[in-house]
LOSE-660680 format. One record per residue (C-alpha): z, x, y; residue in three letters; residue number from 1. Coordinates in nm, 2 decimals. Layout:
<pts>
<<Z,X,Y>,Ala,NUM>
...
</pts>
This chain:
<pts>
<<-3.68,0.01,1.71>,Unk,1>
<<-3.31,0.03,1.73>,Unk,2>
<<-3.27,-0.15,1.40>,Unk,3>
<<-3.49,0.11,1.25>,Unk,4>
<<-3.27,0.39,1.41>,Unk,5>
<<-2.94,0.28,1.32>,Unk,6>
<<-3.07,0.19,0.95>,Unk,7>
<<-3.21,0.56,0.97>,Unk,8>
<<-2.88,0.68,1.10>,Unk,9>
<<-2.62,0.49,0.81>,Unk,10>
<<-2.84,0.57,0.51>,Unk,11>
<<-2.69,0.75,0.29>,Unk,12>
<<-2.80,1.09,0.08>,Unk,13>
<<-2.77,1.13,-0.32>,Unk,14>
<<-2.53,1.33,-0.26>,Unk,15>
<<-2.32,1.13,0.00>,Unk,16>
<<-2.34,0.85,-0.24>,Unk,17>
<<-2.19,1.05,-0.51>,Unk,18>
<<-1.91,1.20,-0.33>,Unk,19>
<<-1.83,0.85,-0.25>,Unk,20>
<<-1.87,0.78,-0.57>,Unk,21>
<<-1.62,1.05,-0.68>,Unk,22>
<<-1.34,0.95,-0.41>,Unk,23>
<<-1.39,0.58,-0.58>,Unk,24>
<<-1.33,0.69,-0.93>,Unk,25>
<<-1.06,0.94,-0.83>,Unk,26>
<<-0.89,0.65,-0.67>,Unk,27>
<<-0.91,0.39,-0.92>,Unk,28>
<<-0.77,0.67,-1.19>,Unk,29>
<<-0.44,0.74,-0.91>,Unk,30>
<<-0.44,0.33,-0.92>,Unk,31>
<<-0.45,0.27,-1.29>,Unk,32>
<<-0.15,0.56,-1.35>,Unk,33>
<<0.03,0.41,-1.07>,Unk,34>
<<0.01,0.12,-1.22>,Unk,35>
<<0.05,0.17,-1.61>,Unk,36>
<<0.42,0.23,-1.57>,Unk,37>
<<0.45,-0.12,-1.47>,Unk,38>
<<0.32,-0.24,-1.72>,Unk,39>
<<0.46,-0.12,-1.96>,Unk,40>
<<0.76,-0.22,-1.82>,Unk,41>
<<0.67,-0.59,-1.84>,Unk,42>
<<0.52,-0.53,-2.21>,Unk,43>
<<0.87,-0.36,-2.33>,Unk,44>
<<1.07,-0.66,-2.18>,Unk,45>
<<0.89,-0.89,-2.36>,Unk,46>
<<0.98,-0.69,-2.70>,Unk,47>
<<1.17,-0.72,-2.98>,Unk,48>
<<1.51,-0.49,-2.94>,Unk,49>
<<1.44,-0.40,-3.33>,Unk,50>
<<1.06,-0.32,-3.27>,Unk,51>
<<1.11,-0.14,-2.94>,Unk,52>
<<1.36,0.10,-3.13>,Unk,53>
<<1.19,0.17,-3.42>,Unk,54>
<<0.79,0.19,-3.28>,Unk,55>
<<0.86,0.24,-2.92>,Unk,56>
<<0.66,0.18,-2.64>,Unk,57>
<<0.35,0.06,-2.71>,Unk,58>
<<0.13,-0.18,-2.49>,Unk,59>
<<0.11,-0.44,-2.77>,Unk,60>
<<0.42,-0.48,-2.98>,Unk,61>
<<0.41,-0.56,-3.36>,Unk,62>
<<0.68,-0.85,-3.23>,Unk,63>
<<0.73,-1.01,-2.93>,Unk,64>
<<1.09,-1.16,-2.83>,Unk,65>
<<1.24,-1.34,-2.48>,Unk,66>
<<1.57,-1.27,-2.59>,Unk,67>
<<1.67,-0.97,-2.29>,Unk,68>
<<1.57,-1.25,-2.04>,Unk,69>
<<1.77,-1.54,-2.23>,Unk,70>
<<2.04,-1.30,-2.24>,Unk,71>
<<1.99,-1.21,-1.84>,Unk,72>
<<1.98,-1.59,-1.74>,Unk,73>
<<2.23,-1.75,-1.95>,Unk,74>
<<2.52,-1.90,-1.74>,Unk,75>
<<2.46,-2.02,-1.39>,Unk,76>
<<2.59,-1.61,-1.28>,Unk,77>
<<2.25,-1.48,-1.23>,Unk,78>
<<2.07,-1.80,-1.01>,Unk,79>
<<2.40,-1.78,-0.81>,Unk,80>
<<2.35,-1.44,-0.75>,Unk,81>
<<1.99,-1.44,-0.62>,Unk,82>
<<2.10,-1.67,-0.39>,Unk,83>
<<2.33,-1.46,-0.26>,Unk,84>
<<2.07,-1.21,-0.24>,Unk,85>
<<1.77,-1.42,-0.10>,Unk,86>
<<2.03,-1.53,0.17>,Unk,87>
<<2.14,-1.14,0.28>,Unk,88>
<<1.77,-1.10,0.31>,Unk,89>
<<1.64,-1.33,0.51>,Unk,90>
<<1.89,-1.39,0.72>,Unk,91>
<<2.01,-1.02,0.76>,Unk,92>
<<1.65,-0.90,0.80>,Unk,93>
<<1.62,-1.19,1.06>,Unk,94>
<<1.93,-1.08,1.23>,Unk,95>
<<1.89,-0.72,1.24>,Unk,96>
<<1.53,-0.74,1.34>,Unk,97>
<<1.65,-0.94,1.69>,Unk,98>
<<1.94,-0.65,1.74>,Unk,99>
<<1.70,-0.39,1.69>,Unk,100>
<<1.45,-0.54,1.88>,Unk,101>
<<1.72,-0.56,2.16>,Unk,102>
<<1.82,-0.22,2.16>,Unk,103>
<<1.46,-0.08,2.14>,Unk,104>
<<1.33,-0.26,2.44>,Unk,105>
<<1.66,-0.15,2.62>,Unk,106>
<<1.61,0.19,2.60>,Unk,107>
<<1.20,0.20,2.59>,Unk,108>
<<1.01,0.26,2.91>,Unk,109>
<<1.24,0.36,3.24>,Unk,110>
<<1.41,0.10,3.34>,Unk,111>
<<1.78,0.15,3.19>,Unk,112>
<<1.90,0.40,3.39>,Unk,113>
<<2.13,0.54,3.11>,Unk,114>
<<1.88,0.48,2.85>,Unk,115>
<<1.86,0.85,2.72>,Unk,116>
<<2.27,0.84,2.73>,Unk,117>
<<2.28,0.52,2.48>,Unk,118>
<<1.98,0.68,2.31>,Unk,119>
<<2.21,0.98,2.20>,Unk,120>
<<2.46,0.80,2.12>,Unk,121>
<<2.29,0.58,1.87>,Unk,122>
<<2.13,0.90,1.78>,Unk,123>
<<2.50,1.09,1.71>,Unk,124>
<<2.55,0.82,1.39>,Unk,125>
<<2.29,0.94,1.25>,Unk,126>
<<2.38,1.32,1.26>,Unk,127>
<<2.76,1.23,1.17>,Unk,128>
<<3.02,0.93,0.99>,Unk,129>
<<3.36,0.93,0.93>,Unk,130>
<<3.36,0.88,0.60>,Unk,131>
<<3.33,0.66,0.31>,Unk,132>
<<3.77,0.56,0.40>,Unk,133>
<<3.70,0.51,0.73>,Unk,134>
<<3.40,0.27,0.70>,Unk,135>
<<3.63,0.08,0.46>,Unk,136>
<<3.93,0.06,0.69>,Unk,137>
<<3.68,-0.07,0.95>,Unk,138>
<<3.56,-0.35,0.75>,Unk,139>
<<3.85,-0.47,0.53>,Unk,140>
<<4.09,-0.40,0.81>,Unk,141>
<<3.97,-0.48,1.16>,Unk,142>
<<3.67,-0.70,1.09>,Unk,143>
<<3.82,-0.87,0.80>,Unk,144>
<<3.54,-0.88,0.61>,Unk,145>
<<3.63,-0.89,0.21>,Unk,146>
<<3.55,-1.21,0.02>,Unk,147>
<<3.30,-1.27,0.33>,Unk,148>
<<2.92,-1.31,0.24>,Unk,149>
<<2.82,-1.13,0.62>,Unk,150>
<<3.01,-0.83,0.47>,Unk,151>
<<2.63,-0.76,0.33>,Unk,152>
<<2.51,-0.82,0.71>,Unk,153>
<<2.69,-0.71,0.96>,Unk,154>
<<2.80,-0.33,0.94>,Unk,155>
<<2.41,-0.31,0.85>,Unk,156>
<<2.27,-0.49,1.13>,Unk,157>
<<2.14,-0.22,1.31>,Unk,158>
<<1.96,0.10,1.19>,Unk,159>
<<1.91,0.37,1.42>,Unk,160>
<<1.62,0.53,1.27>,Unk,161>
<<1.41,0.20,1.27>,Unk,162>
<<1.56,0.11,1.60>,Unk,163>
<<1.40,0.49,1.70>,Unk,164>
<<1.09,0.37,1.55>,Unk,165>
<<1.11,0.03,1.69>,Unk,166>
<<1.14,0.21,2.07>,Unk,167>
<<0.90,0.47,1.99>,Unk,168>
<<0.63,0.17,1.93>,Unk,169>
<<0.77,0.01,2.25>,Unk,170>
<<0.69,0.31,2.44>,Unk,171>
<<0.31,0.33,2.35>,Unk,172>
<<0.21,-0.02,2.50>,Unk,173>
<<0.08,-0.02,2.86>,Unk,174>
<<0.35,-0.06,3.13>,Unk,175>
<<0.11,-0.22,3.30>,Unk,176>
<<0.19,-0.58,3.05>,Unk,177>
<<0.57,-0.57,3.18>,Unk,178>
<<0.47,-0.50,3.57>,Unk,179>
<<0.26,-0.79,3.51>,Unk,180>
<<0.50,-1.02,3.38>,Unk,181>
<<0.78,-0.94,3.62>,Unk,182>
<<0.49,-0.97,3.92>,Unk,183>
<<0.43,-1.31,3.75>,Unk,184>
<<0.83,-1.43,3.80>,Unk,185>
<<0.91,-1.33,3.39>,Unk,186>
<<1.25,-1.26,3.38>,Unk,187>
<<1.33,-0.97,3.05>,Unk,188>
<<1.39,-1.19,2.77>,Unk,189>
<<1.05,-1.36,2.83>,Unk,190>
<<0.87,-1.01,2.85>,Unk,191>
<<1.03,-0.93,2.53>,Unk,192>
<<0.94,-1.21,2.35>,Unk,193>
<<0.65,-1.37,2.47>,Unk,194>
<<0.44,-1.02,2.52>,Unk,195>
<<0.63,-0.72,2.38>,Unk,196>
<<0.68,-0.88,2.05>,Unk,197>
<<0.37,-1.04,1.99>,Unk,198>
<<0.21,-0.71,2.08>,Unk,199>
<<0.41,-0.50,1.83>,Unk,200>
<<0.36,-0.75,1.50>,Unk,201>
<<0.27,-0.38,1.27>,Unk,202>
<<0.57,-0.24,1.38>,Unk,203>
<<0.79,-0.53,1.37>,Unk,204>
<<0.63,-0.60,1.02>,Unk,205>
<<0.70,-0.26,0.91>,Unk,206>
<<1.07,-0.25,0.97>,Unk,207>
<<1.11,-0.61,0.88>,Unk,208>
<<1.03,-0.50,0.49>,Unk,209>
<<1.27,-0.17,0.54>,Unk,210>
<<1.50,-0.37,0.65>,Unk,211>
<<1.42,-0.68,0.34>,Unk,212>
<<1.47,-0.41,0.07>,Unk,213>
<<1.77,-0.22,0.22>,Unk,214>
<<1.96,-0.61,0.22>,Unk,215>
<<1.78,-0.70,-0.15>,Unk,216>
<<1.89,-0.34,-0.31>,Unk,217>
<<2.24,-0.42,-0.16>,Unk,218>
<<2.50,-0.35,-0.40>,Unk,219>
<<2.82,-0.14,-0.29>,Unk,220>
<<2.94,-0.39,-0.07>,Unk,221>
<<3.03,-0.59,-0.38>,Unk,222>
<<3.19,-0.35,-0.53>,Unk,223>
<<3.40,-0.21,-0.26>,Unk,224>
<<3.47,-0.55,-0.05>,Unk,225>
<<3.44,-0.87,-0.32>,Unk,226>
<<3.76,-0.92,-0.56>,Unk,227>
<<3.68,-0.93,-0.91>,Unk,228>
<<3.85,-1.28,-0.97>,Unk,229>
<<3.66,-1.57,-1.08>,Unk,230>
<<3.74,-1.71,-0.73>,Unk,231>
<<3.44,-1.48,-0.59>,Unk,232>
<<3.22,-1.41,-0.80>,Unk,233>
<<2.98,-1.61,-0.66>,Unk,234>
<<2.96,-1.41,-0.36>,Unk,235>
<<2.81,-1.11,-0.61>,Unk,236>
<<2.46,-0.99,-0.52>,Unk,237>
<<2.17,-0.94,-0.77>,Unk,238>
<<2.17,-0.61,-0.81>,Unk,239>
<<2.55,-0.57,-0.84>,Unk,240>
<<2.58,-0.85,-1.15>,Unk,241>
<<2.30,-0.67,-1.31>,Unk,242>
<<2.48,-0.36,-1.34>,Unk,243>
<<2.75,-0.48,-1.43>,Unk,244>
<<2.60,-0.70,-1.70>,Unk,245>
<<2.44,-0.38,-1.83>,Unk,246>
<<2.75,-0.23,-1.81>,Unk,247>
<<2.88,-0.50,-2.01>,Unk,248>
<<2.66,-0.44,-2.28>,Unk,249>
<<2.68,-0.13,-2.29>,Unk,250>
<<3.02,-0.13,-2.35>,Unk,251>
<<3.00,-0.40,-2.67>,Unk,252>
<<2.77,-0.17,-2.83>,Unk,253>
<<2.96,0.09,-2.79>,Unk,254>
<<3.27,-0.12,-2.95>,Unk,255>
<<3.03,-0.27,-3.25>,Unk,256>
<<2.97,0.11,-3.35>,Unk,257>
<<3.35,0.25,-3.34>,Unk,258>
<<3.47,-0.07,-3.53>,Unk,259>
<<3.35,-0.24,-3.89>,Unk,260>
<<3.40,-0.60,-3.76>,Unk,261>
<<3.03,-0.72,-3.69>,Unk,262>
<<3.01,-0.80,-3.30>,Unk,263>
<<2.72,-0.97,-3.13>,Unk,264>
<<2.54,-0.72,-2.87>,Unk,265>
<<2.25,-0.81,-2.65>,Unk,266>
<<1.99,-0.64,-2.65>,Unk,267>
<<2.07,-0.37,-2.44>,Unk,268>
<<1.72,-0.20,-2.42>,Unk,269>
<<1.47,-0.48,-2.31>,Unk,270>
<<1.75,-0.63,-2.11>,Unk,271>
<<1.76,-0.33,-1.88>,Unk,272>
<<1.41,-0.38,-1.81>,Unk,273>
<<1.41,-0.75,-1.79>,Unk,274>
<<1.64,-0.71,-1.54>,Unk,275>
<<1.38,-0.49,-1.36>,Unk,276>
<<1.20,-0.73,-1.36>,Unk,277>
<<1.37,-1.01,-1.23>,Unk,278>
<<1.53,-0.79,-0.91>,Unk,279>
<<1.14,-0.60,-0.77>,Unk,280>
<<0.96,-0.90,-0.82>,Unk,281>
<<1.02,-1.12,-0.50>,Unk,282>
<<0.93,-0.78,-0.32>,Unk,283>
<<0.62,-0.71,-0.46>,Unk,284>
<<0.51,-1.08,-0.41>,Unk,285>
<<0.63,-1.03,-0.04>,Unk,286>
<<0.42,-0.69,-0.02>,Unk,287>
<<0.10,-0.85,-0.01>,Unk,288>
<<0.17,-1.04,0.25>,Unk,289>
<<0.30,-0.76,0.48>,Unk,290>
<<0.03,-0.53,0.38>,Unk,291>
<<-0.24,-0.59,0.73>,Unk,292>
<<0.05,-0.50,0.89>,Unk,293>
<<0.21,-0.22,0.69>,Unk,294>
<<-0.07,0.06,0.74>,Unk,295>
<<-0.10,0.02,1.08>,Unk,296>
<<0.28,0.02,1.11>,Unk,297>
<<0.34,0.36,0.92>,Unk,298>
<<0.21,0.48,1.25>,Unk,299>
<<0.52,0.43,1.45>,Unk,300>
<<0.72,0.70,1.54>,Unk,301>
<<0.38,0.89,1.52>,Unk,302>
<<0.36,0.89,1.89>,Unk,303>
<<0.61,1.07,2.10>,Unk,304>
<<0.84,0.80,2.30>,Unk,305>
</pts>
């Protein structure tokens, strides 16, 4: 009798079934535009320079050519780089993901008794900096920093708006868990990481990819903070030795037209996207991984700490 009722109650209507047939359809379309831009991005850097000028984008090319990615790779610059890169991520996501955790968990719940004073001042740096001169004082100057790999890591180790976030999450679990857990002899370090933690995986999931593609997309700290000698260029990131090897290119094509003396010029269209390529693809392949967690993290700061 109850099967009969709950059957009864989930059936559906024609016309339930074709509204939810609409919202499919309208999704897959918002999908497959999302997605065609992509793509075609992958097609083009697979494409001839030549062809790609003269027919443009097109989602099969009359002639297919690898040379923007045998340009991109050649020399031992670009492995070297993602290194670097690879290295600032993982361990600078790893780093500030402990810090932040830190700070949140200091100034969630009541027990700080200047909690809301540190909150506001954490909060301040977000209002106002000193500056583009000042910040590079600071880290050339006092911390000594240029030529140094954890130039990429440490001003950046702490975000305040994700640490916000980070506490804001903090603040919705039961403060019943941490009575518990101090009743049971737990000491503030083993609250934090033995139950807060584990219970805040979305959150801590979520910010752990804002934090993954602020270090990957890192590229001003090469430029202002790495010498441009020979002697350090293997502390360049990814995205910074693709610009300038764009740059580079640029720059020879714009020397082959002004002079008559036949120069060899990459290709300087496919290479921009081959080099598209090459710097989102470890995130998306990280994506999918973080994605059970991602949704339900978006819903941090959504709750009033």
């Amino acid at each position: 009798m109850a099967r009969a009722i709950r059957n009864k109650a989930i059936r559906k209507t024609p016309g339930d079934k074709a509204l939810t047939g609409f919202f499919f359809f309208v999704s897959f379309v918002f999908a497959a535009a999302c997605l065609f831009p992509f793509i075609l991005v992958i097609i083009s850097s697979f494409t001839d320079e030549g062809t790609l000028v003269r027919e443009g984008y097109s989602l099969w090319p009359s002639k297919w050519s690898v040379a923007a990615y045998v340009a991109a790779l050649s020399g031992n610059a670009i492995p070297n780089a993602y290194g670097v890169t690879v290295f600032n991520t993982l361990v600078g996501s790893l780093l500030s993901m402990l810090f932040t955790s830190l700070c949140a968990y200091a100034i969630s719940g009541k027990m700080l008794k200047y909690r809301n004073s540190i909150a506001f001042i954490f909060y301040f740096t977000m209002l106002f900096s000193g500056g583009l001169v000042p910040w590079y004082i600071l880290i050339s100057r006092y911390l000594q920093l240029r030529n140094n790999i954890w130039v990429y890591i440490l001003p950046a180790l702490v975000n305040p708006w994700n640490m916000f976030l980070l506490r804001n999450f903090f603040n919705t679990l039961p403060e019943s868990f941490r009575e518990s857990a101090q009743i049971d002899g737990a000491n503030e370090a083993t609250t934090l990481f033995r139950i807060v933690i584990p219970l805040s995986l979305p959150a801590m999931a979520t910010i752990s990819l804002f934090y993954g593609i602020v270090y990957w997309n890192s590229w001003i700290e090469s430029m202002l903070f790495i010498d441009g000698s020979q002697k350090f260029e293997h502390l360049y990131t990814l995205q910074y030795l693709i610009m300038r090897i764009i740059r580079n290119i640029d720059s020879a094509k714009a020397l082959a037209r002004q002079t008559s003396v036949p120069i060899p010029v990459p290709p300087a269209e496919t290479i921009r996207y081959a080099t598209a390529m090459l710097t989102i693809g470890p995130i998306i392949f990280l994506y999918p991984f973080l994605q059970r967690y991602f949704i339900t993290g978006l819903k941090v700061g959504g709750i009033k700490g």
